[in-house]
C-alpha positions in Angstrom: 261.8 87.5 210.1 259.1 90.2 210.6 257.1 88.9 207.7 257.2 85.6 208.8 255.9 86.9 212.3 253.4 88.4 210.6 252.4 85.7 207.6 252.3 83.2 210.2 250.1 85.1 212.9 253.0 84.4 215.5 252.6 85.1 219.3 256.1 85.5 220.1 259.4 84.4 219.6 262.0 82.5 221.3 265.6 82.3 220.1 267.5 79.4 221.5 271.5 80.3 221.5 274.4 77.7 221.9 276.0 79.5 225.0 280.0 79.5 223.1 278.0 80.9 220.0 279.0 84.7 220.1 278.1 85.3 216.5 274.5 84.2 216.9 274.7 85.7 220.2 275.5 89.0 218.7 272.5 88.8 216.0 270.3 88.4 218.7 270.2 91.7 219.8 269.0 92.9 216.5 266.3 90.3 216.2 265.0 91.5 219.5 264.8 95.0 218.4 263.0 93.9 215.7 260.5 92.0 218.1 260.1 95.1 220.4 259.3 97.7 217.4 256.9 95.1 216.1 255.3 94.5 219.1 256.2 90.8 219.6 257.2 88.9 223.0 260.7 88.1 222.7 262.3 85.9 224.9 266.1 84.5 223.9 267.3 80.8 225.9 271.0 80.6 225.9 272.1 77.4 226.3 274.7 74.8 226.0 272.3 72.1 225.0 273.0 70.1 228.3 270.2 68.3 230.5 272.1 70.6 233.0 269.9 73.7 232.6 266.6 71.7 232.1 264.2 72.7 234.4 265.5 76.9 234.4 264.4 76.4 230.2 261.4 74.2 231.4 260.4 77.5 233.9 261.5 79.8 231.5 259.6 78.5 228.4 256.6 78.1 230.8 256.5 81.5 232.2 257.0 82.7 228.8 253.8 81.0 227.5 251.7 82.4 230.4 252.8 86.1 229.7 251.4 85.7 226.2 
């Protein structure tokens, strides 16, 4: 994932989880380890792919893009 980051000139990541996903939810601890000895923004969205949470991603995503 690093390379890509790097190949691709990325500005920081954000990992989307399914909320009942505890597998990928587990993997994303060591992706943002990876992220934070590299140097990247790392922000991870759980969610359970409802309209419910919405506008918290909406805020989220946009707070996000401002810190970078």
């Amino acid at each position: 994932m690093i390379d890509m980051v790097e190949k691709y000139k990325v500005d920081g990541v954000v990992e989307v989880v399914l909320q009942a996903c505890h597998t990928f939810n587990i993997e994303a601890v060591r992706v943002q380890r990876a992220c934070e000895q590299a140097g990247v923004p790392y922000m991870k969205l759980e969610t359970d792919y409802s309209t419910n949470d919405a506008g918290q991603v909406e805020t989220r995503l946009g707070a996000f893009i401002e810190m970078l």
